[in-house]
C-alpha positions as CSV (number, residue, x, y, z in Angstrom):
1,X,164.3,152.9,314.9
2,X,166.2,150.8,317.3
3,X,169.1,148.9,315.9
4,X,170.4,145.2,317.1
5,X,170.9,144.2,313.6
6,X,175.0,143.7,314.3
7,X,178.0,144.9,316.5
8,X,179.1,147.0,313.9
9,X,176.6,149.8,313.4
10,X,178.8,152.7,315.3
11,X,181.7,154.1,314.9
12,X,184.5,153.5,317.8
13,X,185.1,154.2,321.0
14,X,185.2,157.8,322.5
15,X,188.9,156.8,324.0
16,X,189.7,156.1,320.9
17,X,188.7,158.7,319.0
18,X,190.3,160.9,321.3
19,X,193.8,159.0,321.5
20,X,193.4,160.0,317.4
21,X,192.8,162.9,317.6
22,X,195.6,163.6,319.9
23,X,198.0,161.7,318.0
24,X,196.8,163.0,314.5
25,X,199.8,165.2,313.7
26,X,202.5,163.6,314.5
27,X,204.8,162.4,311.8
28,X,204.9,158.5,311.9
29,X,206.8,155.4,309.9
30,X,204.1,153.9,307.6
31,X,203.0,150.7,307.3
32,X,202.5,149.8,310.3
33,X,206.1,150.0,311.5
34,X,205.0,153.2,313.9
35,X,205.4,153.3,317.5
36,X,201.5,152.8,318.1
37,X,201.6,149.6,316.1
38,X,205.0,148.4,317.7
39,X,203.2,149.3,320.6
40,X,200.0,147.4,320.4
41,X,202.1,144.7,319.4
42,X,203.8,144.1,322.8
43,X,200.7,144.7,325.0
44,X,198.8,142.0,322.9
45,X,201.8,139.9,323.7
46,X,202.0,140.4,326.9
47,X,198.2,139.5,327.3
48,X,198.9,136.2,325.8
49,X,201.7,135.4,327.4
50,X,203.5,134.9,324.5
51,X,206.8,136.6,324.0
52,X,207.0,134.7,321.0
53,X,204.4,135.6,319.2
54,X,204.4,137.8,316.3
55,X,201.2,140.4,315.8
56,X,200.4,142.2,312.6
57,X,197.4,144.3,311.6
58,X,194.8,144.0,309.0
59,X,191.9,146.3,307.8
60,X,188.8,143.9,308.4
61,X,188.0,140.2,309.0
62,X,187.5,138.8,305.5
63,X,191.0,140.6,304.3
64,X,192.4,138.5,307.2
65,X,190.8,135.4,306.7
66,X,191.8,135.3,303.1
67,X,195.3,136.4,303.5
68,X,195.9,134.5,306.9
69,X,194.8,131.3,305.1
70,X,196.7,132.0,301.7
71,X,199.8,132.6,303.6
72,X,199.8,129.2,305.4
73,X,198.8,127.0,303.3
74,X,200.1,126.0,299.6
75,X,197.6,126.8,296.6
76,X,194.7,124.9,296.0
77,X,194.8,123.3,300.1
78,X,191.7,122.5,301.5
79,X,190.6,124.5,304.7
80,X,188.4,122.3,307.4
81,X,185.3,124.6,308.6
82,X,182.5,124.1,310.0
83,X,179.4,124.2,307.2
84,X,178.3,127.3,309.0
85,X,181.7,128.7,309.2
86,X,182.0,133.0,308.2
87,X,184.6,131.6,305.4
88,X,182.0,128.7,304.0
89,X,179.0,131.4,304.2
90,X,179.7,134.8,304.6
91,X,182.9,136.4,302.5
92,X,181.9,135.9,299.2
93,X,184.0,133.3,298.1
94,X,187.4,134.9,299.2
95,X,188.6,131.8,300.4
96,X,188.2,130.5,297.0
97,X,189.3,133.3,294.8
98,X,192.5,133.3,296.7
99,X,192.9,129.6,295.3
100,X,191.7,127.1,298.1
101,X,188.6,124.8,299.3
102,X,186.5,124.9,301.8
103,X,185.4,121.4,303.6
104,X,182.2,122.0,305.4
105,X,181.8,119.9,308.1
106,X,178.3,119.5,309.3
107,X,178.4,121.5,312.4
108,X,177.1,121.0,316.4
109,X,175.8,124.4,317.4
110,X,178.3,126.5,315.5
111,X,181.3,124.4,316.0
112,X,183.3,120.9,315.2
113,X,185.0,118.5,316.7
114,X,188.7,116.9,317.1
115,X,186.9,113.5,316.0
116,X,185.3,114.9,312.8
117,X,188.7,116.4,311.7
118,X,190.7,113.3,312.5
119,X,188.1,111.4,310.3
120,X,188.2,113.9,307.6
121,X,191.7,113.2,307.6
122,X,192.1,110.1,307.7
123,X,189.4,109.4,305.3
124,X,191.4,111.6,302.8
125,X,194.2,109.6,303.2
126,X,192.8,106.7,303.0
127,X,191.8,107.0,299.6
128,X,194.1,105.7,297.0
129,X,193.7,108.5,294.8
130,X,194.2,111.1,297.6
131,X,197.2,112.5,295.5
132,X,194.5,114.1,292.7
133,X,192.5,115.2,295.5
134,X,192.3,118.9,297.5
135,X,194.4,118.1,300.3
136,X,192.9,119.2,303.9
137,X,195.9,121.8,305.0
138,X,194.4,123.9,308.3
139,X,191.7,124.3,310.7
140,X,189.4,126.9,310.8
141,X,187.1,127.5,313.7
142,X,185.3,130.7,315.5
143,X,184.7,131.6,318.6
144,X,182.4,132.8,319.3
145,X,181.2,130.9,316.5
146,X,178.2,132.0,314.0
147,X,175.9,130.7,316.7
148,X,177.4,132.9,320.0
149,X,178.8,129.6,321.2
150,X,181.9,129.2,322.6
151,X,184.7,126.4,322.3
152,X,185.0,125.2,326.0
153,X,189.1,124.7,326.9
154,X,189.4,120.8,326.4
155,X,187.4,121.2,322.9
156,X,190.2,123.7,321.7
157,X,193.0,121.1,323.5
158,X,191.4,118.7,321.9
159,X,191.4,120.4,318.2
160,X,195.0,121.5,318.8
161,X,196.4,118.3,319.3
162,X,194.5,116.5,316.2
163,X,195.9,119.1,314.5
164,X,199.8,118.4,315.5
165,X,198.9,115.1,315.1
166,X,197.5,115.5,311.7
167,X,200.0,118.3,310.4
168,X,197.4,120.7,310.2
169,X,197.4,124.4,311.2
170,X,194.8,125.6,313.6
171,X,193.9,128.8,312.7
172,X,191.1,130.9,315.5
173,X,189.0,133.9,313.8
174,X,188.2,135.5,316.9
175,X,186.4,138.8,314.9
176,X,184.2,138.6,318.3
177,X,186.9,137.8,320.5
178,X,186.3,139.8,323.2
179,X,182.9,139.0,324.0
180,X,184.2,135.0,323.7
181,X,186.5,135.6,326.9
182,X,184.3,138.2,328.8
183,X,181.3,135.4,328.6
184,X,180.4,134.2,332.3
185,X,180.5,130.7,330.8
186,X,183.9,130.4,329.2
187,X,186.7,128.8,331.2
188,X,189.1,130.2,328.1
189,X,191.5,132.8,328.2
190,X,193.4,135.0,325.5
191,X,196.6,133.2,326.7
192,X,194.7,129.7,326.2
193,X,193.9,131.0,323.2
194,X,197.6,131.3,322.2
195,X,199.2,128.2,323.7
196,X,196.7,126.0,321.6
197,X,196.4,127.7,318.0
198,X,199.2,128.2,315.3
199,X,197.6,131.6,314.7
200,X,194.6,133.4,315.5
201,X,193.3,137.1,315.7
202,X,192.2,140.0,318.0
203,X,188.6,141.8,316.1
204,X,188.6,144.8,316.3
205,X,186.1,146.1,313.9
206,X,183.3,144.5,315.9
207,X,184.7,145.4,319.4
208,X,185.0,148.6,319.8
209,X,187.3,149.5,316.8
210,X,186.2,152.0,313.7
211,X,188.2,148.9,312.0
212,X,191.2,146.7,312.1
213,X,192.1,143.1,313.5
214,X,195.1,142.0,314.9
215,X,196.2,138.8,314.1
216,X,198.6,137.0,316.9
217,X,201.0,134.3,314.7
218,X,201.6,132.4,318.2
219,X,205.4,130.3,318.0
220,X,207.3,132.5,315.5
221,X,205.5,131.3,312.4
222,X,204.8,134.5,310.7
223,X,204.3,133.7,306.6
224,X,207.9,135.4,304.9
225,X,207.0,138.3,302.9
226,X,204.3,139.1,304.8
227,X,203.3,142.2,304.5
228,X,203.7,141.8,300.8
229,X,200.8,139.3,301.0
230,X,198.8,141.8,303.1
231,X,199.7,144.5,300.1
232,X,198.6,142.1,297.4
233,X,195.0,141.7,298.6
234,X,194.2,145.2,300.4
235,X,194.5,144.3,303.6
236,X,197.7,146.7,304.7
237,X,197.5,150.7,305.1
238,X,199.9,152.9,304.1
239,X,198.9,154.7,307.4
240,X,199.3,151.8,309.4
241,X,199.1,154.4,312.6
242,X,195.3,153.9,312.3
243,X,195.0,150.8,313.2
244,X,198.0,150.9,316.3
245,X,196.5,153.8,317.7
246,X,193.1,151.7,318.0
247,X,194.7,148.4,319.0
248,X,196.9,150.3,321.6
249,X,193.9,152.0,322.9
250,X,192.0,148.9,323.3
251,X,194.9,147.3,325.3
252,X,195.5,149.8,327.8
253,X,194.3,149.5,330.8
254,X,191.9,146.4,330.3
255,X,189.5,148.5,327.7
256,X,188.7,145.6,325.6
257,X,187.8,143.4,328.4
258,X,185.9,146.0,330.1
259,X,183.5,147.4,326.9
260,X,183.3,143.5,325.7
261,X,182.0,142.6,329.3
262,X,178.9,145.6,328.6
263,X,177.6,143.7,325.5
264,X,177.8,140.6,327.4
265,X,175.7,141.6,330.3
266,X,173.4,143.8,327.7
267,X,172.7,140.8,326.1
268,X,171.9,138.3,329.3
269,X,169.2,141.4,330.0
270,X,168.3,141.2,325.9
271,X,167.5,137.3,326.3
272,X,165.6,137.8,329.9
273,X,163.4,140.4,328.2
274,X,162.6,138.3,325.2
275,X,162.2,135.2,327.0
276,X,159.7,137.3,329.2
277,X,157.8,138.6,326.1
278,X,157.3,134.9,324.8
279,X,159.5,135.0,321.7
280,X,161.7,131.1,321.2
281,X,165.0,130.9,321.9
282,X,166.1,129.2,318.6
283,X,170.0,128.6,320.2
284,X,171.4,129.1,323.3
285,X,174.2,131.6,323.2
286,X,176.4,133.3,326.1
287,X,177.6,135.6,324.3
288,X,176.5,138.8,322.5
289,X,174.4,137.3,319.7
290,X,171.2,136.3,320.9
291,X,168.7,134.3,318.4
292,X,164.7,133.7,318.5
293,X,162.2,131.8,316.4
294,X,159.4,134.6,314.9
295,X,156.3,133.9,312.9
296,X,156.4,136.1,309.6
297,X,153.3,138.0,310.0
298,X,155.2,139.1,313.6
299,X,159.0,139.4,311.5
300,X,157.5,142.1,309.2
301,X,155.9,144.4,312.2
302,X,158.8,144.4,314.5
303,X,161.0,145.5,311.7
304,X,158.6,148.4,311.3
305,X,160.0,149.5,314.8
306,X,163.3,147.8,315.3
307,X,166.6,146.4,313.0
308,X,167.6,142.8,314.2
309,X,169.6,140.4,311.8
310,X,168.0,137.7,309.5
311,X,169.9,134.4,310.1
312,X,167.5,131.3,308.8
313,X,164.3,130.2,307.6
314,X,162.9,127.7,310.2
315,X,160.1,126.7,308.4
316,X,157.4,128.3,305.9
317,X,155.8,130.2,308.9
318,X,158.9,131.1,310.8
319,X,162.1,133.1,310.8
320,X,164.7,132.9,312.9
321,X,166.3,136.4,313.4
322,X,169.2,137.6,315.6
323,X,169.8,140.8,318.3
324,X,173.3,141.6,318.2
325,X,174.4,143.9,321.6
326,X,177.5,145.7,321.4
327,X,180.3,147.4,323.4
328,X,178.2,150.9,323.2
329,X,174.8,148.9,324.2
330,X,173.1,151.3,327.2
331,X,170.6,149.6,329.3
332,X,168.1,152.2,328.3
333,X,168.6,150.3,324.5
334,X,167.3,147.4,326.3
335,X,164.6,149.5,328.4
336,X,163.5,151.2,324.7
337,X,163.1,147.6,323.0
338,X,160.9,146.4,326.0
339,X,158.7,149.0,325.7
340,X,158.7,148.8,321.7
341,X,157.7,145.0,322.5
């Protein structure tokens, strides 16, 4: 059985596993206050150019989300997403256990605009009776997005500067980061990245990591208490080590941008060969999510042979499904699915 069902499905890389098995006996400070994590920390800053910035680690992406968001924002704020957003869709209503709202805006291939926020706005405020009404606090945007597309540099200018002009926070979930900036058709950087949000963060989980994210608060705007707020909702290990000793891996010596890179030109050879076997693009994406348009009858045999992701019913007859590529994607994966096809 071949699987493209996500970026997830193995465990981490072998540097990584090595760098923890070298490191796993020695005695370290817990909670992330180790010299892995402290370590981590100033490489990530360094990368964005942003001496500044303050980086702390969490266990996965919805544990970030959620706290990230409850953090910086008062209870019961509104969060702007788009209507296909991970927080509107996929985490189980964490952003709304944790005591806030979720505005979908009706997206354009995964993402929204600076115009639909500053109407959103300013349609809130307009309203006489704003002041009994969920009040729209912060930003929330992907990239790569749901879709594999990517916020182009003026689009995230754009955002950022509704967003200081609106008092908003702009908050990036970048659980795909890596294979955002290593796409041949970004003109953004990590350092872009941290000159236009108030706070975004590194994934790990999905890139290369057995887990973790590393979230970047950019101008000195870390939430007080913290790592309290990270203790409250499960998202801080006593044995913070685990996730430094990834992070630090990842940064040293350009290992995230080099595995992130494979899964990007993995998946360019994953859309050439399904193009060439006749399957429907259903969007265009340059990164490492790649989505096609199948008939049923076809949906239920090629899962016979091979995991891909269900995203959307088209229509009665059709599913759109999606191949995910990875950091550990060979081209002989590729070469095995064409001859599966």
């Amino acid at each position: 059985m071949l699987n493209f069902e996500s970026d997830y499905t193995t465990g981490c890389h072998p540097r990584i596993l090595q760098r923890l098995a070298e490191t796993n006996l020695v005695s370290q400070t817990g909670y992330g206050f180790d010299e892995y994590c402290l370590s981590a920390a100033e490489k990530i800053k360094k990368e964005c150019n942003c001496p500044d910035a303050e980086v702390e680690f969490l266990t996965g992406g919805t544990q970030t989300n959620q706290v990230v968001i409850a953090s910086m924002t008062i209870d019961g704020d509104g969060i702007i997403a788009a209507d296909t957003g991970h927080i509107n869709g996929h985490e189980a209503g964490a952003i709304e256990v944790s005591g806030h709202k979720v505005f979908g805006l009706k997206h354009t291939n995964g993402k929204i605009s600076a115009s639909q926020v500053s109407a959103f706005v300013d349609n809130y405020y307009a309203d006489a009776n704003h002041e009994h009404m969920v009040r729209p606090a912060m930003v929330y945007i992907s990239h790569p997005s749901e879709y594999g597309t990517l916020y182009s540099k003026k689009e995230l200018t754009d955002l950022s500067n509704v967003c200081k002009e609106k008092g908003l926070t702009l908050f990036l979930d970048g659980a795909r980061l890596g294979y955002g900036l290593m796409s041949y058709q970004t003109d953004v950087t990590i350092a872009d990245i941290a000159a236009l949000t108030d706070v975004f963060y590194i994934g790990g989980t999905k890139v290369g990591a057995l887990c973790g994210e590393a979230v970047v608060f950019t101008h000195a705007n870390k939430p007080e208490r913290f790592l309290a707020r990270k203790k409250q909702r499960g998202a801080l290990l006593a044995k913070g080590r685990l996730l430094g000793v990834q992070f630090d891996t990842l940064f040293t010596d350009g290992l995230y941008y080099e595995i992130s890179r494979n899964a990007i030109d993995r998946a360019e050879e994953l859309k050439a060969l399904l193009v060439r076997k006749g399957y429907k693009i259903f969007m265009e994406s340059p990164t490492n999510q790649q989505f096609v348009v199948v008939d049923n009858k076809k949906y239920e045999d090629l899962k016979k042979v091979v995991r891909a992701g269900f995203w959307e019913t088209v229509d009665e007859n059709h599913t759109a499904i999606r191949f995910a590529t990875s950091w550990c994607t060979t081209k002989e994966d590729i070469a095995a699915l064409e001859e599966v096809l």
